[in-house]
N, C-alpha and C positions, 0 to 999 in steps of 0.2 A: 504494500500500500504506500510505504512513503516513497520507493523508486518511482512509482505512480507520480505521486504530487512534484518533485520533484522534475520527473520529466515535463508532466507540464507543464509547471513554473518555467521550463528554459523553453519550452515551444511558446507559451504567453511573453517571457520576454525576447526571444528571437523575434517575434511577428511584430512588438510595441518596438524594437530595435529596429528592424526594417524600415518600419512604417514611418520612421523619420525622427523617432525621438531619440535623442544622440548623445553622451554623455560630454564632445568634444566637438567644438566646431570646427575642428580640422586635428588631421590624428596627432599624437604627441600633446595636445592642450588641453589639461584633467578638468575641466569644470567642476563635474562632482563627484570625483572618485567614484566609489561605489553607492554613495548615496539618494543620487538619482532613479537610478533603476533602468538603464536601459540595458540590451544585450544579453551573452549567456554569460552565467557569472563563473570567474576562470578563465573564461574563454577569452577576452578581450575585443570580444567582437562592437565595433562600432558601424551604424548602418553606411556613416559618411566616409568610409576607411574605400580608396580606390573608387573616389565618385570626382572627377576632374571638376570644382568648381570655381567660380569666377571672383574676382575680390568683390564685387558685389554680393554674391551669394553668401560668400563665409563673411562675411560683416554684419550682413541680413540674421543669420545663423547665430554668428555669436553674440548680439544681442539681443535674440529670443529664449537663446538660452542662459544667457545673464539675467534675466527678467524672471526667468519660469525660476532660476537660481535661486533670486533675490523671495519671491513670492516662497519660496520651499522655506530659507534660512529666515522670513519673518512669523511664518505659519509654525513654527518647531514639529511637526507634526512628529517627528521621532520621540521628540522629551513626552508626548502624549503616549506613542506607543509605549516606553519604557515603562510610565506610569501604570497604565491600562496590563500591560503583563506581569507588574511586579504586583498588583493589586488581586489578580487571578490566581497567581504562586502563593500569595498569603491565604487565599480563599482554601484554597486546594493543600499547602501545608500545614494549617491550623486544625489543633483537636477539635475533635466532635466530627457530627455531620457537616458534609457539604453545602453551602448556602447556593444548593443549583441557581433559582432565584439571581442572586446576585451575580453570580459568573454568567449566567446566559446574559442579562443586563450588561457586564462589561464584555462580553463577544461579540454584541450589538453595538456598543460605543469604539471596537475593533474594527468591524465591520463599517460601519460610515468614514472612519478616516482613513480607511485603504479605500471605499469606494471615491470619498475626496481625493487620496493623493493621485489616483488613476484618473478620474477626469481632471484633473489639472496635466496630467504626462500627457493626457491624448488631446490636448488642445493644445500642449506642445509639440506633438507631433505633427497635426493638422497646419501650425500656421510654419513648421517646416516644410512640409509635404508642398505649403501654395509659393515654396519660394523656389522649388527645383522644378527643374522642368520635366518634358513628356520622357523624354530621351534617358534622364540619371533617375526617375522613378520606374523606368522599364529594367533598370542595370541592378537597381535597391532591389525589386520584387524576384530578378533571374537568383540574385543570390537567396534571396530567401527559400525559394524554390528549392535550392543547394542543400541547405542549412534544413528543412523538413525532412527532405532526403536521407540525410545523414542521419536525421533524429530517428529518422523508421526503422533505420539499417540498424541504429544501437539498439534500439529497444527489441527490436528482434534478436539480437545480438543476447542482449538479459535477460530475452524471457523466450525461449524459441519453443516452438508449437511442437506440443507429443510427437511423434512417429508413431503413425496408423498401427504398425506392426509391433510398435516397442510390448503390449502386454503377449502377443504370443510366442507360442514355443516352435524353435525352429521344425526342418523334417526329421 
């Protein structure tokens, strides 16, 4: 189950990675390390990595993503997260019964600020997406195409399908 989540986490963010949210307006320049969330993670993959653009476009770029930056580091949405799971951990390692109650309560205040930080990533993606053209979103998408591929071939790779004959006995 967790290779599960897991793989889908890096299909969810290979596709949010593609799709133009970039951790780097041009490769080598960390805006937000890991904190952002785009790509597979390990992997270093950046959607804008081997995309030819023009000093207009990585200017356009790097000020959308200094913006979505600035809007991330005024938002703390992490010091939120920390809070919200050390709050769970104390539910969860405190005697007595479980206060389900409360921890469903803080999953749900979990849940709205991943579903906030993800519409804020995908309206960064979006107003990258209107500043590339037809040509470098067909080159974004070939690789992504690359990148599922891969993913099919690992996960077959970790989990490969019985063999029809594996339970019988030879002649």
């Amino acid at each position: 189950m967790k290779i599960k989540k897991t793989l889908l986490a890096a299909i969810v963010a290979a596709g949010v990675s593609v799709a133009g949210v970039s951790a780097h307006a041009e490769p080598g320049n960390g805006f937000y390390g890991n904190g952002f969330g785009p790509g597979i993670p390990g992997a270093g993959l950046n959607a804008l990595d081997g995309i030819d653009l023009t000093k207009k476009q990585r200017k356009q770029i790097q000020t959308i993503l200094q913006e979505a930056h600035r809007q991330d580091q005024d938002q703390d949405l992490r010091g939120d997260f920390d809070k919200i799971h050390r709050q769970i951990e104390d539910a969860l390692t405190s005697p007595g019964p479980v206060d389900k109650d409360k921890v469903a309560t803080l999953q749900q205040e979990m849940a709205t600020l991943r579903a906030q930080r993800e519409s804020q990533h995908l309206e960064t993606a979006s107003r990258i997406h209107d500043v590339l053209t037809t040509d470098q979103l067909a080159q974004i998408h070939a690789r992504q195409v690359k990148i599922h591929d891969l993913l099919d071939q690992l996960h077959a790779v970790e989990h490969p399908a019985p063999a029809a004959d594996a339970g019988k006995s030879g002649k």
